[in-house]
C-alpha positions in Angstrom: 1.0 -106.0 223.9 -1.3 -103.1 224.5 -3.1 -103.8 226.9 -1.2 -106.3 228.9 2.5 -106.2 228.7 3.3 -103.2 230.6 2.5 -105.3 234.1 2.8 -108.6 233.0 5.3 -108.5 229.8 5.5 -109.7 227.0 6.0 -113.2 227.4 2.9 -112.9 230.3 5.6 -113.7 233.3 4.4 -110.7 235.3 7.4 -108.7 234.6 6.6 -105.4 232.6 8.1 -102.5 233.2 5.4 -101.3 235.6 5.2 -104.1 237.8 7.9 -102.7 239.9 6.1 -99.6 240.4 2.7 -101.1 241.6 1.9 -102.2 245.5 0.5 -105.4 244.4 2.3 -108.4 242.7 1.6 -109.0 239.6 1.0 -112.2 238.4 2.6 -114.6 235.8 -0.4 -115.6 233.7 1.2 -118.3 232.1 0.7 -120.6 234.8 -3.0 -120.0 235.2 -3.8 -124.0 234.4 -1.3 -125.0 236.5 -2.5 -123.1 239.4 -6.3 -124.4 238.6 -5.1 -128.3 238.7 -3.6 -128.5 235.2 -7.2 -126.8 233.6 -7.4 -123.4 232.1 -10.0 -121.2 234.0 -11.0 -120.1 231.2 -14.3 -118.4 232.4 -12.9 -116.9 235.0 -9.9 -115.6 233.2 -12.5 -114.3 231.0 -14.5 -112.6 234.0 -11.3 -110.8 235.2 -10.0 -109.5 231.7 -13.6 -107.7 231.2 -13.8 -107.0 234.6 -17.0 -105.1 234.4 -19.0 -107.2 236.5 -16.3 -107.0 239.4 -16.8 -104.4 242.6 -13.2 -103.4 243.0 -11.7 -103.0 245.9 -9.8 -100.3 247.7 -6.7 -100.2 245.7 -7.3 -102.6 242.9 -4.3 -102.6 240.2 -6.2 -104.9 237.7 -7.9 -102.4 234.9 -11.3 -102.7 234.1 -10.5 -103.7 230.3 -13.7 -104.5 228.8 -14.8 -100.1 229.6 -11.9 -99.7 227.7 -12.0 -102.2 224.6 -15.4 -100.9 224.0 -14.9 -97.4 224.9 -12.3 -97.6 221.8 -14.3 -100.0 219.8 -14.2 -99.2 216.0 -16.2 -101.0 213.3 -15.6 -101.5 209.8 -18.2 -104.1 209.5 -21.0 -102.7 211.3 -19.8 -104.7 214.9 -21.3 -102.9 218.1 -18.9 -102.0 220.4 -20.0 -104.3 223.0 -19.6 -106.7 220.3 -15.9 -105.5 219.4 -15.0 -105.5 223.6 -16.2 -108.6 223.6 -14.2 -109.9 220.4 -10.9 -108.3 222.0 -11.4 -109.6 225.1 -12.6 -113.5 223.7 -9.2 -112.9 221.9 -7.0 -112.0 224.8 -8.0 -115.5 226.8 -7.5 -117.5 223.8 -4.3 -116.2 223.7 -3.5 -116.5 227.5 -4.5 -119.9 227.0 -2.3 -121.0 224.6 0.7 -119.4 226.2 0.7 -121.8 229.6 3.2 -123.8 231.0 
């Protein structure tokens, strides 16, 4: 809810309340699978959640979220906080995954 729901909402239909304001359309991830031929892309979902690997481009929207999972990464078991961005993120695309249509 964090992270995510402010563009694409809380039920992942890509309609938070800053979708409006943005120049780019913002996408309903619940239909990822169907979109991919019924399959969830579910290392590419995982590619564009971290995003740290991507060049963006002039006027991006998409955060990079795996600077900012491990930039607030806290341990209470000794984690890294690669390992805790990581963790987050894994998190996030499980859950993306279980929410399509």
């Amino acid at each position: 809810m964090i992270a995510c729901a402010g563009c694409h909402g809380e039920s992942a239909k890509g309609d938070g309340p800053v979708a409006a304001v943005l120049n780019v359309e913002t996408p309903d991830l619940t239909g990822l699978a169907a979109r991919n031929g019924g399959t969830f892309p579910f290392e590419y979902t995982l590619f564009m959640v971290d995003r740290r690997n991507v060049i963006p481009v002039h006027g991006d929207a998409m955060p990079i979220w795996g600077d900012r999972f491990q930039a607030s990464a806290i341990s209470q078991r000794g984690e890294t906080a690669e390992m805790v961005a990581r963790g987050r993120i894994l998190s996030l695309v499980y859950y993306l995954e279980s929410v399509q249509q």
